[in-house]
PDB file of N, CA, C and O in Angstrom:
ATOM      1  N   UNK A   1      -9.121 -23.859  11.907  1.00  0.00           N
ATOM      2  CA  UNK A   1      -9.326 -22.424  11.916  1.00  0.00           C
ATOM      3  C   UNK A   1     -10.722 -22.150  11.362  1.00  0.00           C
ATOM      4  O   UNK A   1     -11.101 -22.812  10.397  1.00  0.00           O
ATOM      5  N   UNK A   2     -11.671 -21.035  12.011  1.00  0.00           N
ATOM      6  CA  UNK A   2     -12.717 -20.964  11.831  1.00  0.00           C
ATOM      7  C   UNK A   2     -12.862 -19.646  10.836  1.00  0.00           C
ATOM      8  O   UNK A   2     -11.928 -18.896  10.555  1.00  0.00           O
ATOM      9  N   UNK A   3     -14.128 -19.527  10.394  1.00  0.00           N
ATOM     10  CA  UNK A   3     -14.310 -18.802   8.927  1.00  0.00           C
ATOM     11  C   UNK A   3     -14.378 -17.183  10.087  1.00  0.00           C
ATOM     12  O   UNK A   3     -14.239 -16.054   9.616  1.00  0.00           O
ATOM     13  N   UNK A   4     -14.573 -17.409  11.323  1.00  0.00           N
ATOM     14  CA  UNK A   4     -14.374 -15.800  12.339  1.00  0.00           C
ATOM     15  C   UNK A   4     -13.002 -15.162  12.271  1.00  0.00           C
ATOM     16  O   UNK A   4     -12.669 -14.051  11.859  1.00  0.00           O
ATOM     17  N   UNK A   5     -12.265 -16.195  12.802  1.00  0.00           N
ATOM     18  CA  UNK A   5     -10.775 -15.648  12.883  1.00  0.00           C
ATOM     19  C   UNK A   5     -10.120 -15.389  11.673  1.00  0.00           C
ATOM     20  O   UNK A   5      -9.294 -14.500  11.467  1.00  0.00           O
ATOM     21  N   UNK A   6     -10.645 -16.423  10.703  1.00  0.00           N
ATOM     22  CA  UNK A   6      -9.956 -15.635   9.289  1.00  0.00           C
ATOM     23  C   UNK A   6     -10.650 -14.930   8.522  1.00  0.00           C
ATOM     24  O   UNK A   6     -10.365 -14.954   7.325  1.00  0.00           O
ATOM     25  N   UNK A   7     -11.800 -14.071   9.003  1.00  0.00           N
ATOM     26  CA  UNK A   7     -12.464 -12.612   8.603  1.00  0.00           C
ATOM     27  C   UNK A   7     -11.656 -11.580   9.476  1.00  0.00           C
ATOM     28  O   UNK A   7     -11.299 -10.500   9.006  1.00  0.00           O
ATOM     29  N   UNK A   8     -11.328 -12.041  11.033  1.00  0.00           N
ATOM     30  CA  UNK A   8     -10.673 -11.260  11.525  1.00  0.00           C
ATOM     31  C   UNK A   8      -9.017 -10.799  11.203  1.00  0.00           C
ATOM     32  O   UNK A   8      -8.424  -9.767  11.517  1.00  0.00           O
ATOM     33  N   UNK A   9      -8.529 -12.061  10.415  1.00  0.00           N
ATOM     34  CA  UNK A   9      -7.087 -11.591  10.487  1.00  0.00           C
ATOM     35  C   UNK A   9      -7.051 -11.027   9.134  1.00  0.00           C
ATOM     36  O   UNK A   9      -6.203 -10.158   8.930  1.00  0.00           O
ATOM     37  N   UNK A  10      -7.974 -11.438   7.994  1.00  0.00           N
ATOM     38  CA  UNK A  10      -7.981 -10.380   7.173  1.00  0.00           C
ATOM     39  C   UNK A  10      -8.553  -8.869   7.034  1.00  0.00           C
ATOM     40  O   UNK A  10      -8.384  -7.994   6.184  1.00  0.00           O
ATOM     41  N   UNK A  11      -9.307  -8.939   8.239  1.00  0.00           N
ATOM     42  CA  UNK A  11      -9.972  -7.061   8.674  1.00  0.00           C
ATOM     43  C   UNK A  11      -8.835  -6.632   9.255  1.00  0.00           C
ATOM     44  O   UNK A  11      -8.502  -5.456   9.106  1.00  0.00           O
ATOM     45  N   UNK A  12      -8.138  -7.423   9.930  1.00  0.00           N
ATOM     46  CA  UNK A  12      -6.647  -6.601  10.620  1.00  0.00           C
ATOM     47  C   UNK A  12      -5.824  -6.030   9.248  1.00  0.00           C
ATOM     48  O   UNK A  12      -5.660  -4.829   9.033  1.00  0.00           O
ATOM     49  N   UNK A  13      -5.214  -7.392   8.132  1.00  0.00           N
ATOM     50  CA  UNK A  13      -4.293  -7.014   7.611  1.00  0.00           C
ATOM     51  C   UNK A  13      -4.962  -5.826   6.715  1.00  0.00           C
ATOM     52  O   UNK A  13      -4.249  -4.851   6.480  1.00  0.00           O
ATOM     53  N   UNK A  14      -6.052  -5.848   6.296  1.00  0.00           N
ATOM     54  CA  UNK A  14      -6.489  -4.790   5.307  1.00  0.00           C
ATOM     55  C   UNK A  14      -6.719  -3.331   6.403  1.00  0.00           C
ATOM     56  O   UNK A  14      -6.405  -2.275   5.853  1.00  0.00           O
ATOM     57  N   UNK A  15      -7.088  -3.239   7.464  1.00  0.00           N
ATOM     58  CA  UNK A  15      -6.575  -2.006   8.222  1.00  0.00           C
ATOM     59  C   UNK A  15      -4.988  -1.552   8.041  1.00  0.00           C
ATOM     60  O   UNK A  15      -4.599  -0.558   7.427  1.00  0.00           O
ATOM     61  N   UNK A  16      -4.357  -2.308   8.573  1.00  0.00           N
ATOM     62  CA  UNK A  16      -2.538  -2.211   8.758  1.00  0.00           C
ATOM     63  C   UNK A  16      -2.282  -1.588   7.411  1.00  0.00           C
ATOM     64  O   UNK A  16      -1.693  -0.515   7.279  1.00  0.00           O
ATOM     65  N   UNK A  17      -2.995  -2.684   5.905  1.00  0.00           N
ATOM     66  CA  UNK A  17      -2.075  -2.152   4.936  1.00  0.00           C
ATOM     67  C   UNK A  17      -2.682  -1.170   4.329  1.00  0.00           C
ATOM     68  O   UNK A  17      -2.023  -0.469   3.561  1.00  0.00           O
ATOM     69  N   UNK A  18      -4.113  -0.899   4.549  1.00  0.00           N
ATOM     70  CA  UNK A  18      -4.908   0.559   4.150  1.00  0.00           C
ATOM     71  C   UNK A  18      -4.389   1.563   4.584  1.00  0.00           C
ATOM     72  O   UNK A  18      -4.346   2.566   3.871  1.00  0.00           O
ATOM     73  N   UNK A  19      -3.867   1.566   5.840  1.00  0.00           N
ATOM     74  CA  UNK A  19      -3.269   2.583   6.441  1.00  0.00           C
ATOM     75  C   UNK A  19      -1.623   2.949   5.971  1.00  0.00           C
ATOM     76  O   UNK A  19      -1.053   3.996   5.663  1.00  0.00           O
ATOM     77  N   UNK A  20      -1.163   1.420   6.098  1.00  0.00           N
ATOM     78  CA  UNK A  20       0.155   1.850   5.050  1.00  0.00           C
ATOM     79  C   UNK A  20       0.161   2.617   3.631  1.00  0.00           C
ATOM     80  O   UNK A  20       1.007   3.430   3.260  1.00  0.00           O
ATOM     81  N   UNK A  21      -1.103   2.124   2.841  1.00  0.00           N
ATOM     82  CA  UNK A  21      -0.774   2.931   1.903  1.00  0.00           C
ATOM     83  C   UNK A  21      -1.424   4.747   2.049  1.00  0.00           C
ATOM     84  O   UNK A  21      -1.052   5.873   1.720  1.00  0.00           O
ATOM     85  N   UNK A  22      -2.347   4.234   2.607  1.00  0.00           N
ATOM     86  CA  UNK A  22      -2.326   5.760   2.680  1.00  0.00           C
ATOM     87  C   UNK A  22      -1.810   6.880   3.409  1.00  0.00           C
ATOM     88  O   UNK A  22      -2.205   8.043   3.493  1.00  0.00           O
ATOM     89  N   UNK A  23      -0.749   6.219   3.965  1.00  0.00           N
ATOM     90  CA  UNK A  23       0.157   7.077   4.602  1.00  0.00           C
ATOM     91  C   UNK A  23       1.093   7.087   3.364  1.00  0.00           C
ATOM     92  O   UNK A  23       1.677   8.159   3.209  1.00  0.00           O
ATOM     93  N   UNK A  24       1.297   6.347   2.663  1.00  0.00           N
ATOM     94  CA  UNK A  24       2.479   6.288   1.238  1.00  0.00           C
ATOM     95  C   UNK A  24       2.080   7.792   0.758  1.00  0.00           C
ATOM     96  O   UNK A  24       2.587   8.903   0.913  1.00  0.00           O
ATOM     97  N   UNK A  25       0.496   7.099  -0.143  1.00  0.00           N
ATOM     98  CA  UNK A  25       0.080   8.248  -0.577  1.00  0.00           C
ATOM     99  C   UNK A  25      -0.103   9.843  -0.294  1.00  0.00           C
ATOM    100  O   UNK A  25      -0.407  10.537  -1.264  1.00  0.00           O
ATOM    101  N   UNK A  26       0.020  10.306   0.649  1.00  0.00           N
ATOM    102  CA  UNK A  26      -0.548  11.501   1.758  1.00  0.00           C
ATOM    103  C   UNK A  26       1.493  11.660   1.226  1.00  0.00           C
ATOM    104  O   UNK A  26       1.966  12.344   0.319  1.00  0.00           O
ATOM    105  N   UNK A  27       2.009  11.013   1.923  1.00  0.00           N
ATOM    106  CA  UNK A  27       3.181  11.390   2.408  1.00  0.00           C
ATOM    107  C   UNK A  27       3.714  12.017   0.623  1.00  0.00           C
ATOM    108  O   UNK A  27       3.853  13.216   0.382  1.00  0.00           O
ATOM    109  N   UNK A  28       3.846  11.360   0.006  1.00  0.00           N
ATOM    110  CA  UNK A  28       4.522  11.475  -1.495  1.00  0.00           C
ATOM    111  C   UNK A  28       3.668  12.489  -2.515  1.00  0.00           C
ATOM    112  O   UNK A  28       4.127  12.743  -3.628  1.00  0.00           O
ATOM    113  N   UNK A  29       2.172  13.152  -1.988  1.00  0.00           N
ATOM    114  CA  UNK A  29       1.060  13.853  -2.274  1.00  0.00           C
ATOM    115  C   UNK A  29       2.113  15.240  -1.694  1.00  0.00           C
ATOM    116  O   UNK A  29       2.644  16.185  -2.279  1.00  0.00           O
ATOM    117  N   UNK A  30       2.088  14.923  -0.701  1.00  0.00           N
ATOM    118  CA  UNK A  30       2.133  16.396   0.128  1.00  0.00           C
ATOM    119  C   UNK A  30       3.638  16.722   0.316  1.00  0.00           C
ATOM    120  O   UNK A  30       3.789  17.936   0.453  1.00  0.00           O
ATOM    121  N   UNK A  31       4.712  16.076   0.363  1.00  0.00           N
ATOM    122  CA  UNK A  31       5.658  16.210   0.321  1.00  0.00           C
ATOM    123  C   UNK A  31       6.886  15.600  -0.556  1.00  0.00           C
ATOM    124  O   UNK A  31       7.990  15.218  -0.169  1.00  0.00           O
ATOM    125  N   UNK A  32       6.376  15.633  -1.757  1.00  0.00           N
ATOM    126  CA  UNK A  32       7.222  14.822  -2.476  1.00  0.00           C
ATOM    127  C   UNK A  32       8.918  15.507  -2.969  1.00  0.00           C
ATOM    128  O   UNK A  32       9.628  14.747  -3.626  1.00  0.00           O
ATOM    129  N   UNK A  33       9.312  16.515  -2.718  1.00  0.00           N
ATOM    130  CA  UNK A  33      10.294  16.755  -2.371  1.00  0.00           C
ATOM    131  C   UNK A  33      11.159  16.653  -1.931  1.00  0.00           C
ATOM    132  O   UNK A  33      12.269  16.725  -2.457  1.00  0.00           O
ATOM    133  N   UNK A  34      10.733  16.334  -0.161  1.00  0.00           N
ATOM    134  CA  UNK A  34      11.798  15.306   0.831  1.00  0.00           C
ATOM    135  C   UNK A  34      11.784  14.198   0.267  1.00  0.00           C
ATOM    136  O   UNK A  34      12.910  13.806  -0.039  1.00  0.00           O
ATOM    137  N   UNK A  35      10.777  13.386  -0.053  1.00  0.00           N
ATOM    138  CA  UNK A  35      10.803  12.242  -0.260  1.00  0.00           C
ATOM    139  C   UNK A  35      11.889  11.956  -1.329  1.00  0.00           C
ATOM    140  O   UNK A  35      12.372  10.844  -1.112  1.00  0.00           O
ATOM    141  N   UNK A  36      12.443  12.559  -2.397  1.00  0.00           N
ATOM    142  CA  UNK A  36      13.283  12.652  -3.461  1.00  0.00           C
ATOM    143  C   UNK A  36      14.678  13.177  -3.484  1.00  0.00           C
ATOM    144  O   UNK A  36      15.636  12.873  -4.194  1.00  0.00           O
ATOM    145  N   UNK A  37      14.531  14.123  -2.433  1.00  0.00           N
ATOM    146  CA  UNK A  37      15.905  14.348  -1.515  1.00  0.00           C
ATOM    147  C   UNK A  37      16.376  13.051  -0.767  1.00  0.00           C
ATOM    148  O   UNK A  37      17.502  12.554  -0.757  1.00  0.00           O
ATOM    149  N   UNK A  38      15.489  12.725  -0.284  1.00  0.00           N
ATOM    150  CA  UNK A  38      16.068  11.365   1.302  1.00  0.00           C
ATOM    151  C   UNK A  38      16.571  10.314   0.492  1.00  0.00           C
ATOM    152  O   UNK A  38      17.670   9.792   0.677  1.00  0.00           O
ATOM    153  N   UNK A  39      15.600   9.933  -0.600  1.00  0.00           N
ATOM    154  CA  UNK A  39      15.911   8.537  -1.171  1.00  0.00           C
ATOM    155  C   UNK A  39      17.218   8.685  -2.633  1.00  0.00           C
ATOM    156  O   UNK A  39      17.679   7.776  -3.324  1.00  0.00           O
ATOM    157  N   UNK A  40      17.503  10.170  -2.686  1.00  0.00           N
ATOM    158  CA  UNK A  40      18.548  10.681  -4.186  1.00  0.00           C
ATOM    159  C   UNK A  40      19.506  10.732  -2.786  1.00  0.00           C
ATOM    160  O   UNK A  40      20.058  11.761  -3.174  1.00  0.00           O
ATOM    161  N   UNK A  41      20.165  10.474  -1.473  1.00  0.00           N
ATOM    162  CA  UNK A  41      21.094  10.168  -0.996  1.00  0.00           C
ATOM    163  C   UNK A  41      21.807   9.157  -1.038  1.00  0.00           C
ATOM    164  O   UNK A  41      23.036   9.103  -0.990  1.00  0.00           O
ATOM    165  N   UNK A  42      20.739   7.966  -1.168  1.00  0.00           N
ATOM    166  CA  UNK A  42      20.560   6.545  -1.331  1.00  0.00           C
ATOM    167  C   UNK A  42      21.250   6.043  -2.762  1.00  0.00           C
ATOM    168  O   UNK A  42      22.224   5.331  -3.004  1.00  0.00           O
ATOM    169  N   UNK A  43      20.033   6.933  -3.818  1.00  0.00           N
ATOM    170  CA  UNK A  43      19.615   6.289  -5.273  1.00  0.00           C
ATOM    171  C   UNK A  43      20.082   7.401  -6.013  1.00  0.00           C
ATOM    172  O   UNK A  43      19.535   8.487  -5.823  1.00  0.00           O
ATOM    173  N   UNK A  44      21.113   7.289  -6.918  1.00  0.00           N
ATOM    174  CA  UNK A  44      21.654   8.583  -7.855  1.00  0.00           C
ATOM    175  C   UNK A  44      20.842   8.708  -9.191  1.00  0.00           C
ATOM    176  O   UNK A  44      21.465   8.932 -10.229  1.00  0.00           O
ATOM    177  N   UNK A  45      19.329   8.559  -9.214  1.00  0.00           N
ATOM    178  CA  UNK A  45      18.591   9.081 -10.396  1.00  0.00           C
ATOM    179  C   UNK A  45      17.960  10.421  -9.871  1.00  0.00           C
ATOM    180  O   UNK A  45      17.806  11.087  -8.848  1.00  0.00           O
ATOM    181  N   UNK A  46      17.620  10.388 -11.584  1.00  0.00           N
ATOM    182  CA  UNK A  46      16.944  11.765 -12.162  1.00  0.00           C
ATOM    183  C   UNK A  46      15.659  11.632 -11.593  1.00  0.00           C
ATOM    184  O   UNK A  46      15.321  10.496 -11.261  1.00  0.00           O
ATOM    185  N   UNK A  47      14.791  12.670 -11.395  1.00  0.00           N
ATOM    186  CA  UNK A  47      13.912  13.001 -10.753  1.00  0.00           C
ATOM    187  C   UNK A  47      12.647  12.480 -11.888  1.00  0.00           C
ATOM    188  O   UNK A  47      11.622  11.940 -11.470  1.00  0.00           O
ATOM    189  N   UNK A  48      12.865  12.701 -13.187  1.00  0.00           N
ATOM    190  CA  UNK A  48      11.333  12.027 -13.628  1.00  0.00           C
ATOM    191  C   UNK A  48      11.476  10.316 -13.392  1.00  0.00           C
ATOM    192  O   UNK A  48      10.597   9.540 -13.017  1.00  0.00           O
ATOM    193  N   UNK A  49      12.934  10.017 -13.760  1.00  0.00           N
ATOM    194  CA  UNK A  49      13.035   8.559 -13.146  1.00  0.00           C
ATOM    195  C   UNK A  49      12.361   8.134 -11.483  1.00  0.00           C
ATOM    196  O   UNK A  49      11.884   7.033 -11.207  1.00  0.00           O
ATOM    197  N   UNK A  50      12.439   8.919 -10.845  1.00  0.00           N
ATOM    198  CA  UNK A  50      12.225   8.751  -9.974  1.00  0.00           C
ATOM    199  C   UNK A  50      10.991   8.498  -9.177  1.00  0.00           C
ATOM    200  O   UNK A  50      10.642   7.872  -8.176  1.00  0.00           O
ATOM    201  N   UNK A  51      10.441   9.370 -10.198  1.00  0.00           N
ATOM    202  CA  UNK A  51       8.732   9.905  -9.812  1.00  0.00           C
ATOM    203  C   UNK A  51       8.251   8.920 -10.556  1.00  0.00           C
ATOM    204  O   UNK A  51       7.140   8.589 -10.143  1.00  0.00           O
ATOM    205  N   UNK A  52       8.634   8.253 -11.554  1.00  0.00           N
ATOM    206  CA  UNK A  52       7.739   6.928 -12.093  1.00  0.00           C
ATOM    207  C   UNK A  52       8.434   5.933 -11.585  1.00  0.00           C
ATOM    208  O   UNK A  52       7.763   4.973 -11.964  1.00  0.00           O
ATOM    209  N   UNK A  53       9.350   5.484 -10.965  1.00  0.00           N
ATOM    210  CA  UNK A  53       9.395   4.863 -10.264  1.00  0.00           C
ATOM    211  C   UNK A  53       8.469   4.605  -8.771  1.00  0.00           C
ATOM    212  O   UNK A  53       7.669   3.691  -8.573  1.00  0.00           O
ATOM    213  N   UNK A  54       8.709   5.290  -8.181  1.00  0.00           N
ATOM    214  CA  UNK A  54       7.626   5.571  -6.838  1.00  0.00           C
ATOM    215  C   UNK A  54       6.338   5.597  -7.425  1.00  0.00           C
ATOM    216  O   UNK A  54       5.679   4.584  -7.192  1.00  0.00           O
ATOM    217  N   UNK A  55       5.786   6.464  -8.120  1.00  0.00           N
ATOM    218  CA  UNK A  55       4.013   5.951  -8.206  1.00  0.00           C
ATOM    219  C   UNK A  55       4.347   4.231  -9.206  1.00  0.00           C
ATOM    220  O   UNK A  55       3.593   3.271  -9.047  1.00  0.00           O
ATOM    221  N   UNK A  56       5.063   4.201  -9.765  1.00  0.00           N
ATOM    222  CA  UNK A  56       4.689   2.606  -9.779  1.00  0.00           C
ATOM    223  C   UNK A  56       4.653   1.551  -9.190  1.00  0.00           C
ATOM    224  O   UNK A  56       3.988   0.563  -9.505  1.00  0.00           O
ATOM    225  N   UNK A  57       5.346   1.670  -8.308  1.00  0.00           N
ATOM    226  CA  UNK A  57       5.309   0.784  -6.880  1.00  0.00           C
ATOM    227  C   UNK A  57       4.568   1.644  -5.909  1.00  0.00           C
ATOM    228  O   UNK A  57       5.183   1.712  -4.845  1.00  0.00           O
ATOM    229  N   UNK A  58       3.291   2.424  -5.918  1.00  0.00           N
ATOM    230  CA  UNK A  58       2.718   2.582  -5.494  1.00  0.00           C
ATOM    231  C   UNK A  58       1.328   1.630  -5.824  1.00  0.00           C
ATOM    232  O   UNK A  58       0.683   0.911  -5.061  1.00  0.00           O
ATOM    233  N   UNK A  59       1.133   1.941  -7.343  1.00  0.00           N
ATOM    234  CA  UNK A  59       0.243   1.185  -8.169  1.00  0.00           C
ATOM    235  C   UNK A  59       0.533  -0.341  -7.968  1.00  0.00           C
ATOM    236  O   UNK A  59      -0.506  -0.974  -8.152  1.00  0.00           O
ATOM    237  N   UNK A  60       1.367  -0.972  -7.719  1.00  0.00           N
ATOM    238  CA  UNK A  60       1.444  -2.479  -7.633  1.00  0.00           C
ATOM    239  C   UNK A  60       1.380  -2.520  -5.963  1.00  0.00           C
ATOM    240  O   UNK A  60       1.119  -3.684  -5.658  1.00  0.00           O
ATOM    241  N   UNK A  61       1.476  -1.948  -5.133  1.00  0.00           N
ATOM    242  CA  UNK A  61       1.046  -1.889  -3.623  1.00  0.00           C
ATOM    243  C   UNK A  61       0.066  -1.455  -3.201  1.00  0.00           C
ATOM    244  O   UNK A  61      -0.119  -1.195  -2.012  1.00  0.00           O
ATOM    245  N   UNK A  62      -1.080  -1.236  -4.488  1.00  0.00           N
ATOM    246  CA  UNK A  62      -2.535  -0.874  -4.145  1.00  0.00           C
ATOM    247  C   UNK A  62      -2.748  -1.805  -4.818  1.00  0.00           C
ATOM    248  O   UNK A  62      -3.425  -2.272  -3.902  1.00  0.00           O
ATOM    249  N   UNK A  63      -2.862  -2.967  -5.993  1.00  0.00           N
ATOM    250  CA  UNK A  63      -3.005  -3.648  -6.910  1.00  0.00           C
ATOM    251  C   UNK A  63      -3.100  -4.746  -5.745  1.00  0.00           C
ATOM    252  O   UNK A  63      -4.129  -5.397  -5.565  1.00  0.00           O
ATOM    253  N   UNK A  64      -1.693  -4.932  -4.799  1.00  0.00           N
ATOM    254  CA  UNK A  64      -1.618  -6.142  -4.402  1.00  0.00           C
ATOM    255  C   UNK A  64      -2.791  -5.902  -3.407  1.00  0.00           C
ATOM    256  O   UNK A  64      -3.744  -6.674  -3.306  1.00  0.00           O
ATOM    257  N   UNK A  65      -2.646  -4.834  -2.727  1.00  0.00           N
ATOM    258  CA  UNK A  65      -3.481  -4.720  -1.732  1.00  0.00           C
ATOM    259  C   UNK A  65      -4.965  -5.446  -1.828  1.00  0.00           C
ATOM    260  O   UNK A  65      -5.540  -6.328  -1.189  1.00  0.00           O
ATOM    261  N   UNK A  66      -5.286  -4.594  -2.986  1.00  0.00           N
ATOM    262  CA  UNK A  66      -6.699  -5.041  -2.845  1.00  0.00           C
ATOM    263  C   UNK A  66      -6.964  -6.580  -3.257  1.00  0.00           C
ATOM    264  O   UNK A  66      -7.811  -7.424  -2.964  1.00  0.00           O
ATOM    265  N   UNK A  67      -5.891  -6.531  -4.030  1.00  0.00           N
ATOM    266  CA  UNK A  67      -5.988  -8.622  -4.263  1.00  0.00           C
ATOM    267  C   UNK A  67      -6.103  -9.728  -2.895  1.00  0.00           C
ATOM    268  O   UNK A  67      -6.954 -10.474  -2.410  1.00  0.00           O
ATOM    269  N   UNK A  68      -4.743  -9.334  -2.635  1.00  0.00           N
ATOM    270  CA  UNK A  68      -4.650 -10.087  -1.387  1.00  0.00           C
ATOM    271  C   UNK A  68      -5.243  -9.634   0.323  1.00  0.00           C
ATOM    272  O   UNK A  68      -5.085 -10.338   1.320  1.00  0.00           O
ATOM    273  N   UNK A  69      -5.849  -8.456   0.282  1.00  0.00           N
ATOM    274  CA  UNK A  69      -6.181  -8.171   1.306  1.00  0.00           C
ATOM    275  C   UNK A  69      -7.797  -7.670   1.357  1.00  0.00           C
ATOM    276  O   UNK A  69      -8.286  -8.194   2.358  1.00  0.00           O
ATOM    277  N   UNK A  70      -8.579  -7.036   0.812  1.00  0.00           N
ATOM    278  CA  UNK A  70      -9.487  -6.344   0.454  1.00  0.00           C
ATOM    279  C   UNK A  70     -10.303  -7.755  -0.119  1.00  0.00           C
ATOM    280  O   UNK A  70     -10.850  -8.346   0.812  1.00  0.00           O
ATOM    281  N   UNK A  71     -10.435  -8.212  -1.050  1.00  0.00           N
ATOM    282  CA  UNK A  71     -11.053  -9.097  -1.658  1.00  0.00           C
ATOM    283  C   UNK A  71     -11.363 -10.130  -0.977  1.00  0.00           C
ATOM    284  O   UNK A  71     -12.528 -10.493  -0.820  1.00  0.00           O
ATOM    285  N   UNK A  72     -10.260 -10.777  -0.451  1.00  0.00           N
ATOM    286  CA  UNK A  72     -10.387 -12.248   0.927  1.00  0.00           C
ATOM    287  C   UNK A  72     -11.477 -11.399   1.757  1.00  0.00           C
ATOM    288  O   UNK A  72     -12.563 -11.777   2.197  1.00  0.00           O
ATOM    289  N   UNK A  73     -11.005 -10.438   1.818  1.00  0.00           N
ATOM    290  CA  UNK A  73     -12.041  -9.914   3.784  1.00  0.00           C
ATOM    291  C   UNK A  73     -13.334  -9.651   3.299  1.00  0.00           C
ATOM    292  O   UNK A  73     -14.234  -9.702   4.138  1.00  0.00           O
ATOM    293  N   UNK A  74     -13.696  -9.328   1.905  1.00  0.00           N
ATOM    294  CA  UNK A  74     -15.127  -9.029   1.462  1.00  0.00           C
ATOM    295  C   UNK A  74     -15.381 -10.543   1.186  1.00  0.00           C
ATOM    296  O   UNK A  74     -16.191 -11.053   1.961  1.00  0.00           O
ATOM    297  N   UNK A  75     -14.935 -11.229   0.388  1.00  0.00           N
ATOM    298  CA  UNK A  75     -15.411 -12.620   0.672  1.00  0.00           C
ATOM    299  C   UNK A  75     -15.800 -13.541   1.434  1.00  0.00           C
ATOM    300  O   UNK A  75     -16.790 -14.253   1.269  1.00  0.00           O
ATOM    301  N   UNK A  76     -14.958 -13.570   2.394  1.00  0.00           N
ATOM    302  CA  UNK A  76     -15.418 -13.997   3.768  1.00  0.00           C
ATOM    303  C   UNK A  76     -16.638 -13.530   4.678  1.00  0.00           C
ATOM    304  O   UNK A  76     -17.337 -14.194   5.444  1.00  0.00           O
ATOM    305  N   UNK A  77     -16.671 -12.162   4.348  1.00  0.00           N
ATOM    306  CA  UNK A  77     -17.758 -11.650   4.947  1.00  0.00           C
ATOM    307  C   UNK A  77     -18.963 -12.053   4.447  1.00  0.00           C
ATOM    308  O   UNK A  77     -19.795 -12.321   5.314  1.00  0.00           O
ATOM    309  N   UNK A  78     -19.431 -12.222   2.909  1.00  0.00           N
ATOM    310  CA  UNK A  78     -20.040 -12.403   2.470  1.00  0.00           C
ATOM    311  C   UNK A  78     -20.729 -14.105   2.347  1.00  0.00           C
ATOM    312  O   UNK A  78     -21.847 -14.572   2.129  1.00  0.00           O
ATOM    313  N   UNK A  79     -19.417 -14.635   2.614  1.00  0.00           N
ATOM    314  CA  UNK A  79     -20.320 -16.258   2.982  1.00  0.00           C
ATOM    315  C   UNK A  79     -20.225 -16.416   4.501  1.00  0.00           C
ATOM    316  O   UNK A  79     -20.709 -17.406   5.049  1.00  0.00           O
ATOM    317  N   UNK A  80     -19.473 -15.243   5.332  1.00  0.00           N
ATOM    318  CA  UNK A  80     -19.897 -15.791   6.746  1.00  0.00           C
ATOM    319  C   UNK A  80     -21.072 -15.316   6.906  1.00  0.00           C
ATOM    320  O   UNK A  80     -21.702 -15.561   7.935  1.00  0.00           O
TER     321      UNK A  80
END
């Protein structure tokens, strides 16, 4: 495997998961209401439980992000 294709499959995954999160973010920004309704059908907590729950697994899905996805693709770029 050449140092092209694995700049390319890490410019893919960091598109896919940039976009995942910021659809997280946008979505739980702008409507965090439904979001706490849909998932309190599911999950029988309290709402501040809830809300630190979700931005914290927001924070460890931007954390990972940029570890494993963001960082490889700037690296690569930088010694290809």
């Amino acid at each position: 495997m050449d140092i092209q294709t694995l700049t390319d499959f890490f410019m893919w995954c960091t598109i896919i998961n940039g976009g995942l999160l910021t659809f997280w973010v946008l979505f739980c920004a702008f409507t965090p209401d439904l979001v706490y309704r849909t998932q309190s059908l599911f999950f029988k907590i309290p709402r501040e439980s809830f809300d630190l729950l979700i931005y914290s697994f927001l924070g460890l899905f931007k954390i990972v992000f940029l570890i494993f996805n963001v960082v490889p693709y700037l690296a690569l770029l930088i010694i290809g």
